[in-house]
N, C-alpha and C positions, 0 to 999 in steps of 0.2 A: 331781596334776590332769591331767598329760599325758593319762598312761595312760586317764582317764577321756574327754577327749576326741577319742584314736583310736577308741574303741571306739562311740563315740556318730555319727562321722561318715558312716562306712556308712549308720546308720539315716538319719539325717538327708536322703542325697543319696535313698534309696528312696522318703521320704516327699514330699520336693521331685518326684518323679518321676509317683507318684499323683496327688498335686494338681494339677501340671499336667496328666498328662493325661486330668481331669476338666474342662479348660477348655474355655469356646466350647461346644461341640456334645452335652456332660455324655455319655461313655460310648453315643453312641447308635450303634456299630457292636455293640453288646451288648443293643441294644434292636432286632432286626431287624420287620419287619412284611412278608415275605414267604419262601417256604420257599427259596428260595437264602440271601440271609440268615439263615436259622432255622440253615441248615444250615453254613453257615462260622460261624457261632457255635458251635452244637457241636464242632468243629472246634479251635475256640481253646480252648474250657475243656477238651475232652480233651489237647491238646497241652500244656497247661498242668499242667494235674495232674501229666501223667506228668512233667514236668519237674521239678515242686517236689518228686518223690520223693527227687530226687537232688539237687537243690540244698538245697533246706529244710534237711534231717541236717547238706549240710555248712556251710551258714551256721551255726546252731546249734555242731556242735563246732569249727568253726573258733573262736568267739568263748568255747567252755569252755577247749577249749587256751590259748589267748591269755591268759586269764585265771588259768587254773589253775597252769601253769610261764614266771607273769612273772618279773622277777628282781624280786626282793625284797632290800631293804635287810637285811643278820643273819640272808639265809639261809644253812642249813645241809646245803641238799640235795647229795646226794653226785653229782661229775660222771661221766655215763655215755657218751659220746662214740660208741659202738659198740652198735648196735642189734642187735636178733634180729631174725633174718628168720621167719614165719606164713605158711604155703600157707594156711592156713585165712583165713587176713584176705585176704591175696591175692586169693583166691580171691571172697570175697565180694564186697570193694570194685571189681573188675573186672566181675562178672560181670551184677551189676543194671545199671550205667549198660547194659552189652552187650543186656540183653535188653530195657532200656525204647527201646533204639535201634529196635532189630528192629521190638518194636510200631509203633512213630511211624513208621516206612517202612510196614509193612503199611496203616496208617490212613491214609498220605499218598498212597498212590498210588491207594488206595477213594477218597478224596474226591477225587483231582484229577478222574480220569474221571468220577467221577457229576457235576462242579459245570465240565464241560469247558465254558467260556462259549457255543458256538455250539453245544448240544445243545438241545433243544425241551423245553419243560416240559411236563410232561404232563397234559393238558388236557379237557375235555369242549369248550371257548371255542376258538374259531377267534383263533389271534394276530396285534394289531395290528403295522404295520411303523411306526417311525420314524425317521428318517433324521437322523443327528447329522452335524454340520460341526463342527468350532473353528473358529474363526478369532482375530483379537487382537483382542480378550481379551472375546473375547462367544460364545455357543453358539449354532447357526441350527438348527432344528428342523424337518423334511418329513414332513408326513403323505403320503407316496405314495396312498395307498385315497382318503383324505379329500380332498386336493386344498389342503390349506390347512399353514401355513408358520407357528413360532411363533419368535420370536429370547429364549433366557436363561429360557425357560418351556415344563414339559409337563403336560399333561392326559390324564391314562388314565382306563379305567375300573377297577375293582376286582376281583378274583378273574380277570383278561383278561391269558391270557401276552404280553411285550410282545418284539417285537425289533426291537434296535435293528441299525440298521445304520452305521457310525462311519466316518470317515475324517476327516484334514484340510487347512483351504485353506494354510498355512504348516506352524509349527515342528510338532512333536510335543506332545500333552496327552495326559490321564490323565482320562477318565470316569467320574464316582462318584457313587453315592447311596448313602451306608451303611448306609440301615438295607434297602434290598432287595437289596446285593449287592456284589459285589467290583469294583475298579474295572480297566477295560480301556483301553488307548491308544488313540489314534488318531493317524493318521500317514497324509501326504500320499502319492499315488499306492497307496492301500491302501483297500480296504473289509472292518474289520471286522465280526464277528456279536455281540452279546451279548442273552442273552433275559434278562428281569428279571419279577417279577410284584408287585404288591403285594394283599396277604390281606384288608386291610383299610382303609375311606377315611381319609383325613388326608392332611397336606401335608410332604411330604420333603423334606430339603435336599439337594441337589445342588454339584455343581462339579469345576473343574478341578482335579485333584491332583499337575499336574506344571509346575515351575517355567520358567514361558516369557517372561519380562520384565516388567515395571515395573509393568503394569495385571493382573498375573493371579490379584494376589487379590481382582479385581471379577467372575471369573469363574464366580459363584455363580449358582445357576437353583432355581427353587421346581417340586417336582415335585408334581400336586394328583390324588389317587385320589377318584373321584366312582363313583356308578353309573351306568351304564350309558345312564341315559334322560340323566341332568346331563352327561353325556361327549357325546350324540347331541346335544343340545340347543345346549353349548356349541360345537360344531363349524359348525351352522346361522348359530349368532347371530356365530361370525369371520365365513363367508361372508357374510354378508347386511350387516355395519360395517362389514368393515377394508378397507383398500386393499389392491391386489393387491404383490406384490412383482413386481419389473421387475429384468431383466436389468443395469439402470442401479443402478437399488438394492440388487442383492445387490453390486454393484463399489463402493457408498458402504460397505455390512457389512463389506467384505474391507479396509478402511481401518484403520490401528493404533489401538485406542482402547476403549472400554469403554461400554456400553449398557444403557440399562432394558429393562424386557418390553415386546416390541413383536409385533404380531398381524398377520398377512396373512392375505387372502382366495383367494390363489393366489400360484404361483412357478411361474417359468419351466420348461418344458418339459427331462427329461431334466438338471437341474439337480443332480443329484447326483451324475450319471454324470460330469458335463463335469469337476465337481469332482478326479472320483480320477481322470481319466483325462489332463489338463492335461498332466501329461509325459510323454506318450506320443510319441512320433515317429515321425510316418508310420505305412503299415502296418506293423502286426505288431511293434511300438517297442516300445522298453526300458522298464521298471519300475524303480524305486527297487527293491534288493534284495527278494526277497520280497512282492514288490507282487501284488496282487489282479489276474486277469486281469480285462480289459470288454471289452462287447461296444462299437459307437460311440457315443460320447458323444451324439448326435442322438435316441436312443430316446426317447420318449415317456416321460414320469416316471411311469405307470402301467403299466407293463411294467418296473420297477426291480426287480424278480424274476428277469427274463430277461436284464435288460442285463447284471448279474453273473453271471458264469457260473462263474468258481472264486472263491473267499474265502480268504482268505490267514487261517486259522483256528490258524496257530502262534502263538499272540499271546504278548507276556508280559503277564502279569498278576497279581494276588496275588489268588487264587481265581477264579471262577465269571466 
């Protein structure tokens, strides 16, 4: 009976592995709806293939060997302790893992550059900007063009390359919406770039992917792909309801704690610059390693274009 349940245990923990990660979100980093997405999907199934070339065989003959020279009660097999050595096996069982290497570097470093997060997608659509904060344990969203401010909620329109511009007011987070694209950090005294597009309308999930205290799995945002008129539309109908956000209100946001979707009709002036730019000291002051340079935090939130003037675009990230 042993013998039967080593052999079954492997299978067991694989399948415990699929099931889970079919949880919560059902495989939708493999259900993309935009061509960054499309394209680190392709990415994983080719990386995958080439993988199971070499693992598949030896899972498989690991479990014939295993099977085939177990010890047996009355056996009679003669002890050979003293192997022959085969250039020819050598040679094989070397030389494929060697060459499915090579490929997988060839096709990693094509896709890193094509899916570099702050390259521009290629567009006929002029792309919108919006401007991502963290904060704990809530997401503050700036339409710079628009003038209008969304907290834990975005509205795009459809087939419209979007870029985001990221930094944050505390710890470090991880920006993600998996089915348009790979997720980038964001980190205090730093602005980074990531463009995303989504292909077609429907409503994505978002959130933080990186573990920042106690409230951070309320750090979920609902992202809504409209067209074009219901995206113009819905931008009129913030400004014309919501309250404006105040200088007072965004210091109540920066409060530890967790939030529903909330709508502003305006935010403070240069409000994103002040953000990445807080530890700055004096003129021409220090950056957190690696930090974004700005220009002064005073600039006008509609010139958030110019205020940044280098981007700190070595990001880590896992894709695009």
């Amino acid at each position: 009976m042993r013998p039967y349940i080593r052999m079954l245990t492997p299978v067991l923990f694989l399948l415990m592995a699929v099931m889970l990660s079919g949880c919560g979100e059902q495989f939708i980093v493999l259900n993309p709806k935009g061509p960054i997405g499309e394209s680190q999907k392709d990415l994983i199934y080719i990386s995958t293939i080439l993988c199971a070339v070499v693992i598949v065989p030896v899972l498989i003959l690991t479990a014939v060997i295993v099977w085939r020279y177990r010890d047996k009660p009355g056996s009679k097999a003669s002890y050979k302790p003293n192997w022959e050595h085969s250039t020819k096996l050598e040679i094989t069982w070397w030389s494929i893992p060697i060459v499915i290497i090579l490929i997988l570097a060839v096709i990693t470093v094509k896709y890193t550059y094509a899916l570099e997060p702050s390259k521009p997608i290629e567009s006929e659509k002029e792309a919108i900007t919006i401007q991502v904060t963290s904060l704990d344990w809530k997401w503050l969203f700036n339409y710079p063009d628009e003038g209008i401010a969304t907290v834990n909620y975005i509205k795009i329109p459809e087939d419209v390359p979007v870029k985001f511009q990221l930094t944050s007011d505390t710890a470090m987070n991880s920006f993600w919406v998996p089915q348009l694209g790979g997720q980038i950090y964001s980190m205090s005294g730093m602005a980074m770039t990531l463009f995303l597009q989504a292909d077609e309308q429907g409503s994505y999930f978002g959130s933080g992917a990186n573990f920042n205290g106690k409230d951070f799995a309320q750090m979920t945002f609902k992202v809504d792909a409209t067209t074009e008129e219901d995206y113009n539309a819905w931008i009129d109908e913030v400004k014309a309801t919501s309250p404006a956000l105040t200088t007072e209100g965004f210091e109540k946001l920066t409060e530890p704690g967790s939030s529903g979707v909330q709508l502003f009709s305006s935010f403070p002036e240069g409000l994103f610059e002040k953000i990445v730019t807080q530890y700055v000291e004096g003129e021409g002051g220090g950056h957190h390693q690696g930090g974004a340079s700005t220009e002064p935090a005073s600039a006008p939130a509609d010139e958030s274009e110019s205020t940044i003037s280098t981007e700190h675009d070595a990001q880590n990230h896992t894709g695009h």
